[in-house]
C-alpha positions as CSV (number, residue, x, y, z in Angstrom):
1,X,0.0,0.0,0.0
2,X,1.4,3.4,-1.1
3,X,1.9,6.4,1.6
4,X,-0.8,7.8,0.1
5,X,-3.4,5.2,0.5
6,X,-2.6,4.8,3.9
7,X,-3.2,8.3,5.2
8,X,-6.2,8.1,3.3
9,X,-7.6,4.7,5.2
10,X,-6.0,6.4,8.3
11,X,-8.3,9.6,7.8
12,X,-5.2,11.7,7.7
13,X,-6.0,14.0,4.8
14,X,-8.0,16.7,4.3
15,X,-7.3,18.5,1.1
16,X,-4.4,18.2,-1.0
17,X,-3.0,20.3,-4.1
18,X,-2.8,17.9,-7.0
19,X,-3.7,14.6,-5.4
20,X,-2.5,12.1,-8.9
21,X,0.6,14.2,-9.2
22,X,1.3,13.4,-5.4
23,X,0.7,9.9,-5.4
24,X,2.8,9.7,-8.7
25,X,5.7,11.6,-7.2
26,X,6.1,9.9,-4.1
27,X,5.2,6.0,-5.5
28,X,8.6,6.7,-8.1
29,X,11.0,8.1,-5.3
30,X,11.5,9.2,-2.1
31,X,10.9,13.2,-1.6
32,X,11.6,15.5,1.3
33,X,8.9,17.2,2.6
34,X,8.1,19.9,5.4
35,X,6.0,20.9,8.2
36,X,7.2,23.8,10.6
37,X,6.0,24.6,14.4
38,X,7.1,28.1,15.3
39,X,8.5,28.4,18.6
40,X,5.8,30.8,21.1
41,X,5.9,28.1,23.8
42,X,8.7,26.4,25.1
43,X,7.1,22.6,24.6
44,X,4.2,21.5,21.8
45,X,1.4,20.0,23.1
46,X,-0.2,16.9,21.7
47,X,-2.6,19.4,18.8
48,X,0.7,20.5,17.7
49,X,1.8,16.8,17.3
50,X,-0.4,15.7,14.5
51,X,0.8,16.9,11.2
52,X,4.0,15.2,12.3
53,X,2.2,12.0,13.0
54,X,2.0,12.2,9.1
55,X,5.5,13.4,8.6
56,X,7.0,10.3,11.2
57,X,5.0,8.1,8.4
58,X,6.9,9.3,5.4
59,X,9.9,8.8,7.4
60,X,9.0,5.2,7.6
61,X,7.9,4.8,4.5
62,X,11.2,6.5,2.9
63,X,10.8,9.8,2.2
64,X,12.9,12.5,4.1
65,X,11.1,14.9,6.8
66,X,12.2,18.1,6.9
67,X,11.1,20.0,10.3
68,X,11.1,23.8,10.4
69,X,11.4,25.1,14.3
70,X,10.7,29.0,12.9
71,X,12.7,31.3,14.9
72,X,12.0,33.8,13.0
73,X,8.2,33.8,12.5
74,X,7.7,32.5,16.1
75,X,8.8,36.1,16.6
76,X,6.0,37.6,14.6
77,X,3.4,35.2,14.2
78,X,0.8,33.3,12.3
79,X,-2.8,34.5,12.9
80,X,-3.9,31.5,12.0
81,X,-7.3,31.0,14.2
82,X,-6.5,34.2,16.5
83,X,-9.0,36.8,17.4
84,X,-6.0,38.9,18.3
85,X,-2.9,40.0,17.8
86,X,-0.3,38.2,19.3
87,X,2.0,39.2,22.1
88,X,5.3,39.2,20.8
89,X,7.9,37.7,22.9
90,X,11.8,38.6,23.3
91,X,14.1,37.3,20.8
92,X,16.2,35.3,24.2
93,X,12.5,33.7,24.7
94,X,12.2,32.7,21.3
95,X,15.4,30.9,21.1
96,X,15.6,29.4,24.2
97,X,11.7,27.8,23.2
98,X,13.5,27.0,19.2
99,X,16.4,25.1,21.5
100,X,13.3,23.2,23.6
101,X,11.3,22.6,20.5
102,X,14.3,20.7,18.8
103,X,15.0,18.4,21.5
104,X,11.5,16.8,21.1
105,X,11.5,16.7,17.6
106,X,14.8,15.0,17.5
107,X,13.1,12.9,20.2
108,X,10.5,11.9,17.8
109,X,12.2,12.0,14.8
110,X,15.9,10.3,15.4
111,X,15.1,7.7,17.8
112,X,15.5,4.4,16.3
113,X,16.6,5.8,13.2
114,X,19.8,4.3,11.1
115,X,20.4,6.6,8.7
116,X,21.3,10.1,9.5
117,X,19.5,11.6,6.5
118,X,16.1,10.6,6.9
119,X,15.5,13.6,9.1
120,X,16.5,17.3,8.9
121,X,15.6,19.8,11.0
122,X,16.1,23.4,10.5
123,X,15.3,27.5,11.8
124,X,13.9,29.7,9.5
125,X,15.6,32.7,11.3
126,X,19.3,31.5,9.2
127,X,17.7,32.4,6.4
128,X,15.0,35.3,6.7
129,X,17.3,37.2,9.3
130,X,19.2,38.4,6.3
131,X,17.1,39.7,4.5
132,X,16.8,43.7,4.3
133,X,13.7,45.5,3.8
134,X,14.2,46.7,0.9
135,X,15.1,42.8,-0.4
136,X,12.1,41.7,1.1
137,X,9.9,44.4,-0.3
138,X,11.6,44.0,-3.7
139,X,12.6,40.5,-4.2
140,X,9.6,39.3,-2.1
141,X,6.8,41.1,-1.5
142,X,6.4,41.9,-5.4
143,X,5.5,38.8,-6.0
144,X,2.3,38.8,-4.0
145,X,-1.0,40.6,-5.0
146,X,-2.6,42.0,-1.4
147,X,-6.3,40.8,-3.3
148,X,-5.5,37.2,-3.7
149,X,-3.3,37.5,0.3
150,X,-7.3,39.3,1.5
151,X,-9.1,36.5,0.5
152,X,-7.1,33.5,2.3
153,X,-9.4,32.3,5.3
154,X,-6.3,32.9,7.5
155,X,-6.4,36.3,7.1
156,X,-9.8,37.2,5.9
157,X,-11.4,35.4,9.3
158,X,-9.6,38.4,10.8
159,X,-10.5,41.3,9.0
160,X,-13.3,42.1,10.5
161,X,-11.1,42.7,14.4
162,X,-8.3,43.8,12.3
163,X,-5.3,42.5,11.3
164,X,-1.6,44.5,11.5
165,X,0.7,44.5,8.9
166,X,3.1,42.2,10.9
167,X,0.7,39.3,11.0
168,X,-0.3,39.9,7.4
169,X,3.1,39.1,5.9
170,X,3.0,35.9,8.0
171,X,2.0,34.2,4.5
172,X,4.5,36.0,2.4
173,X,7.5,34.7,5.3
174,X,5.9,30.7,5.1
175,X,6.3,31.1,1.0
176,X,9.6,31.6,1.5
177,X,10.4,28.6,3.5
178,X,8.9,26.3,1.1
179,X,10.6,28.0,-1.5
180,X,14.1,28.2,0.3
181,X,13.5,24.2,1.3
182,X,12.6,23.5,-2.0
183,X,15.7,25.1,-3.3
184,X,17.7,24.1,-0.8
185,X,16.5,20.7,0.7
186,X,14.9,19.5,-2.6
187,X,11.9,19.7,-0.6
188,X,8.7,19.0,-2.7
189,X,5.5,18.8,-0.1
190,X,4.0,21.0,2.7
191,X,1.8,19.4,5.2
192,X,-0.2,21.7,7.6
193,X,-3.0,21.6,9.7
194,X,-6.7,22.4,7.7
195,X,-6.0,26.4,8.6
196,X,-2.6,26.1,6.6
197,X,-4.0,25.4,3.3
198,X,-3.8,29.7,2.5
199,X,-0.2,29.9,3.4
200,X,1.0,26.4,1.9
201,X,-1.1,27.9,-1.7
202,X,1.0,31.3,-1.4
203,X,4.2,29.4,-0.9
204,X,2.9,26.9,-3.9
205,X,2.3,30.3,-6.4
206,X,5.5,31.7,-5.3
207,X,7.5,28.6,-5.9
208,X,6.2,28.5,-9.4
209,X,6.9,32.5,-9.8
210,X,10.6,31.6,-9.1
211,X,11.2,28.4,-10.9
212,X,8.4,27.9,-13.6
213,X,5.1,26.5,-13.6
214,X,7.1,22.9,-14.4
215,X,8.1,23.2,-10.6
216,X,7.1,19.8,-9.2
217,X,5.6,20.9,-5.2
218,X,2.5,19.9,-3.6
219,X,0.5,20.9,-0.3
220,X,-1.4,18.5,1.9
221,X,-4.1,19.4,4.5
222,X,-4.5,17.3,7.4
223,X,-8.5,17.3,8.9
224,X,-9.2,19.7,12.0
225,X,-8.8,16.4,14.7
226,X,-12.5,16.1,16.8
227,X,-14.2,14.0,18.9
228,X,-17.3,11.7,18.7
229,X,-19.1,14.8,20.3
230,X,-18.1,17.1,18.2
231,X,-15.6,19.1,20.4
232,X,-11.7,19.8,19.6
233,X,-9.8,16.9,20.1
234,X,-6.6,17.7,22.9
235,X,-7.6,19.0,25.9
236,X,-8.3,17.3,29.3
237,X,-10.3,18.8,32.0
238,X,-6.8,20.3,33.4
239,X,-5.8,22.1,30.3
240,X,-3.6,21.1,27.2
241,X,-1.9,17.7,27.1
242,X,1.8,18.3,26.5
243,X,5.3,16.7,25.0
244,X,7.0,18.2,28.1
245,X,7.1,15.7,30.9
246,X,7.8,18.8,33.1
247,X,4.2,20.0,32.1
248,X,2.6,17.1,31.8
249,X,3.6,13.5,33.5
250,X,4.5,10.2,31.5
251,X,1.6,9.0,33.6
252,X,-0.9,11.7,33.1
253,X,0.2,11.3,28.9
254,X,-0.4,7.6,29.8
255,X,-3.7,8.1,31.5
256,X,-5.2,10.7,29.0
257,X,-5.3,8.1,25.9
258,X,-6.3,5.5,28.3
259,X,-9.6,7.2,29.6
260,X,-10.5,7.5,26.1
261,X,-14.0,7.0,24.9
262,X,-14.9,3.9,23.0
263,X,-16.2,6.1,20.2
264,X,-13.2,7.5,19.4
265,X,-10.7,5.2,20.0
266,X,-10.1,3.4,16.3
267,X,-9.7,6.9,15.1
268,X,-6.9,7.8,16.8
269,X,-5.2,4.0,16.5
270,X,-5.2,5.0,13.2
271,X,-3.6,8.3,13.8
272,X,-1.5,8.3,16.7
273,X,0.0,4.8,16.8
274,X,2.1,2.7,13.6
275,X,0.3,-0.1,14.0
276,X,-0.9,-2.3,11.3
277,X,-4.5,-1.9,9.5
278,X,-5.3,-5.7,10.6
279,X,-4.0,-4.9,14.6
280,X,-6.2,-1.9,14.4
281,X,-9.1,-3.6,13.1
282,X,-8.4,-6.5,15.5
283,X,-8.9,-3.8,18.2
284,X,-12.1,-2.0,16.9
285,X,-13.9,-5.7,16.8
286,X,-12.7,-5.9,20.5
287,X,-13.7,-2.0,21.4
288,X,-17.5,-3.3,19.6
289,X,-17.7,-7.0,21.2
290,X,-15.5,-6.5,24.0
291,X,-15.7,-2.7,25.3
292,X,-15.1,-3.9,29.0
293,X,-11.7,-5.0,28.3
294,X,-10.7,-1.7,26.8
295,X,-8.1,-3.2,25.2
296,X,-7.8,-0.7,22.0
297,X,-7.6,2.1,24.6
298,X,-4.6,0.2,26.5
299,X,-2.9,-0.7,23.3
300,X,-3.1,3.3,22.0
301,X,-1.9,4.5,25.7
302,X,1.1,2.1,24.9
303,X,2.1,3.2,21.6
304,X,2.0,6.7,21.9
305,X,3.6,7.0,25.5
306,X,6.5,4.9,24.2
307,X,6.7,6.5,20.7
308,X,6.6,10.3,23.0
309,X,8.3,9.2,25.8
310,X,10.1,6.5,25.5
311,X,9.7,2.2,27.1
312,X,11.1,3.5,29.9
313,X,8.4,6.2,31.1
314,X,5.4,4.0,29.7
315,X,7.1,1.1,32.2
316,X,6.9,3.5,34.5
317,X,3.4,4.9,34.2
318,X,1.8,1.8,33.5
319,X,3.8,0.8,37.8
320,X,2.0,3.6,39.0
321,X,-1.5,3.1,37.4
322,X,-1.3,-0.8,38.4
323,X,-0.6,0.4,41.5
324,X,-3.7,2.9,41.9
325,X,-5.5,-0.2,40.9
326,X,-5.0,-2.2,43.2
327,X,-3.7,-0.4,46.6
328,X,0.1,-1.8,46.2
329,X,1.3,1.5,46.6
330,X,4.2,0.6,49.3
331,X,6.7,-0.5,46.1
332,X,6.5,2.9,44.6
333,X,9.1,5.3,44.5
334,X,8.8,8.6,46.0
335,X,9.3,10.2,42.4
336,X,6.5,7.6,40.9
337,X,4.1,9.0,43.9
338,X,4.7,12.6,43.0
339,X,3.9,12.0,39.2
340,X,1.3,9.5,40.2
341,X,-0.6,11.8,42.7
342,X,0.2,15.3,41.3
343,X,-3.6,16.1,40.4
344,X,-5.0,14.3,43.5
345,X,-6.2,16.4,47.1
346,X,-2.6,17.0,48.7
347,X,-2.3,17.8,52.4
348,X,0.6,18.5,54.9
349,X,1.0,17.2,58.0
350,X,4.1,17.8,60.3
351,X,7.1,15.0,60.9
352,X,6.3,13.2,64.3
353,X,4.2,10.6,65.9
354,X,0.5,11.0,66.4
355,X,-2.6,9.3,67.2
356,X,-4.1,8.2,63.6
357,X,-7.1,9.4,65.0
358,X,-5.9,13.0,65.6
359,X,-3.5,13.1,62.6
360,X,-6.5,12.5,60.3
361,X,-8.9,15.2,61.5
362,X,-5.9,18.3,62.1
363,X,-4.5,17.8,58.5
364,X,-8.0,18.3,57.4
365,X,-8.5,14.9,55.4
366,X,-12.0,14.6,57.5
367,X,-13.8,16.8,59.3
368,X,-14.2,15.3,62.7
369,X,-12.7,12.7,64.9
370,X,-15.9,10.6,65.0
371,X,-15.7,10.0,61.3
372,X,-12.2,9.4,61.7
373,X,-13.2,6.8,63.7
374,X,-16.3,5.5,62.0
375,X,-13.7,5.3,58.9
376,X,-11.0,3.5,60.8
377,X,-13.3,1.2,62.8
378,X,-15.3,0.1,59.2
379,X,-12.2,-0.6,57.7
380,X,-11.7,2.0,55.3
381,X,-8.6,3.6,56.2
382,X,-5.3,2.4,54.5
383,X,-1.8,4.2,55.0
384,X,0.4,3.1,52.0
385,X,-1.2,0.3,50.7
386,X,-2.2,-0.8,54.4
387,X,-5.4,-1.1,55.6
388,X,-5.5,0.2,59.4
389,X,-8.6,-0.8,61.7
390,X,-7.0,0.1,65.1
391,X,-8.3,3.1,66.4
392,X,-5.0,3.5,68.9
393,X,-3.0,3.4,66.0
394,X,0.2,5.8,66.4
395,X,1.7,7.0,63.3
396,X,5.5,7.9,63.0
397,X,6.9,9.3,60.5
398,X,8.8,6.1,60.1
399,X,6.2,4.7,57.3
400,X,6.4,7.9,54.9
401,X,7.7,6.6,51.6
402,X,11.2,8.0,50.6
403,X,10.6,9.8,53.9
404,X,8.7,12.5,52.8
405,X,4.9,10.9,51.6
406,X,1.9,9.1,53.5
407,X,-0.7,8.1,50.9
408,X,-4.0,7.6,52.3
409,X,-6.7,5.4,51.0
410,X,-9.5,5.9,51.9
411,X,-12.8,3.2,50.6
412,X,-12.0,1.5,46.9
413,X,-11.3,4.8,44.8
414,X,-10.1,8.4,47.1
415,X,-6.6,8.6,47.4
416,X,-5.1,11.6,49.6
417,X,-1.2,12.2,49.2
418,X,0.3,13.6,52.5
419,X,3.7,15.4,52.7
420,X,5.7,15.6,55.7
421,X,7.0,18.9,56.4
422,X,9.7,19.5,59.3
């Protein structure tokens, strides 16, 4: 099966420039081909992860990806589904965030990878930095009629709040990384997210200005990712999912794909994860005849924690949600517990020995020392993985794992982490 065909059965494409000459070009050899990320955050959340999905599959089909970490327009930027301008940051932010931004996508790109020239990775600020005003005004921006720039959806959705000149020459900059690439890299094909398609056009025209309407290039839409419900696929009730495991744990990553719904979960096995059409389908029969098992949930929590983070942090995350599970939390690390418990009701308590009683109703984790008991005496109480029924119990400080966390269990499902302080 060509590239092609498979982004299509994966429901990876949304538009695409000149579909037969695509699928011509890229059956007879293998092509380089580009997607940038512009660097106004210092880590890319899992939104910003899915036109590279695609790119990771031409790298495994062949073809040579060509990332663009934009230095340059991450200091203007794209006003791509804005209401607003932009705040513009300092040029130290910017390239401290282009220095993050390439660690993970050599991450995603390199690892496993044999031959060093599959993947390139690139700043657009070597190149547009030099350029003067008058060269970009002359050599540039006479190539682009401000009519055919007005009517792009990029910038036309923004007319009506206004748009500066800054943010208007976005498109004009974008052309002349596909052009540069092409040029330079031998670069043939754009992909972009569905609000691209203005900007990967302009670069497509201007390519063709330059070099002759001969010039083989090609753009590629990928569909704006949504649920079964109809809302925007990448957010969790805490906010935006991210590469960063800083921002956002290997076991929260692990735990957002898991707690997917059954509804959506053969869509993105066909997006997020390199498996095969037959395990995927394998997976939807289960997710139909056997939803209990949630199997195609635990098999895409497992490819794209490992793929992102590595065997390592998915051994890890998959330890700490085990152990949530079940109540074996005594084996866990005091770095598992932190990552494991980071969202759950934290409470400090200080480092000596107290009646389990007392302890329980002055760190606030019930209101009252008769529930205390009531909890204690009904079995419901559990100090790291421990149930405790003795209402004389004396807690020392002795018991905090890595000496520093109590976690309390209280009934099947409400765990409380407590921090000793001294």
């Amino acid at each position: 099966m060509s590239i092609i065909d498979d982004l299509t059965w994966r429901g990876a494409i949304n538009q695409q420039t000149d579909p037969n000459g695509l699928a011509k070009l890229t059956s007879e050899k293998a092509i380089g081909l580009y997607c940038g990320v512009d660097p106004t955050g210092d880590s890319m959340h899992i939104g910003h992860l899915i036109p590279f999905m695609v790119l990771k599959r031409f790298q495994l089909a062949g073809h040579r990806p060509v990332v663009i970490i934009g230095g340059a327009t991450g200091s203007i930027g794209d006003p791509s589904g804005r209401n607003s301008e932009r705040t513009l940051q300092t040029m130290d932010v910017v390239k401290e965030n282009a220095r993050k931004l390439t660690l993970q996508m050599e991450k995603l790109f390199l690892t496993g990878q044999t031959d060093g020239n599959s993947f390139t990775i690139v700043n657009n600020y070597e190149w547009l930095s030099q350029l003067s005003l008058l060269e970009f005004l002359r050599d540039y921006g006479k190539h682009f009629n401000v009519n055919t720039m007005l009517s792009k959806d990029i910038v036309a959705s923004r007319l009506e709040v206004g748009i500066s000149f800054t943010e208007f020459t976005y498109q004009i900059l974008q052309a002349i990384d596909f052009h540069y690439l092409f040029k330079h890299h031998d670069v043939q094909l754009q992909v972009g997210g569905a609000d691209q398609w203005g900007n990967i056009t302009a670069g497509l025209d201007f390519i063709r200005r330059m070099e002759g309407h001969e010039a083989q290039a090609y753009g590629l839409t990928i569909p704006l990712m949504l649920k079964a419900d109809g809302t925007k696929f990448g957010k969790s009730a805490g906010g935006a999912i991210w590469l960063d495991p800083e921002k956002t744990t290997p076991y929260e990553f692990y735990q957002f794909w898991l707690n997917q719904q059954d509804e959506d979960v053969v869509k993105f096995l066909k997006y997020f994860t390199f498996l095969s059409h037959e395990e995927i389908e394998a997976l939807g029969q289960s997710v139909q005849e056997q939803p209990h098992l949630r199997l195609g949930q635990k098999r895409l929590a497992e490819e794209i924690t490992r793929f992102v983070h590595g065997q390592a942090s998915l051994d890890e995350a998959q330890e700490i949600t085990q152990a949530l599970f079940t109540g074996d939390v005594a084996n866990l690390s005091a770095k598992q517990i932190k990552e494991g418990f980071k969202n759950m009701p934290q409470f400090t308590a200080p480092r000596q020995n107290q009646n389990l009683v007392i302890w329980l109703t002055e760190i606030g984790l019930v209101p009252s020392r008769r529930q205390a008991r009531e909890f204690i005496a009904n079995g419901a109480i559990s100090l790291n993985g421990e149930k405790i029924t003795d209402l004389e119990f004396e807690l020392s400080p002795d018991i905090a794992i890595g000496g520093q966390y109590i976690i309390v269990r209280r009934g099947k499902k409400n765990y409380y982490l407590v921090t000793l302080s001294d």
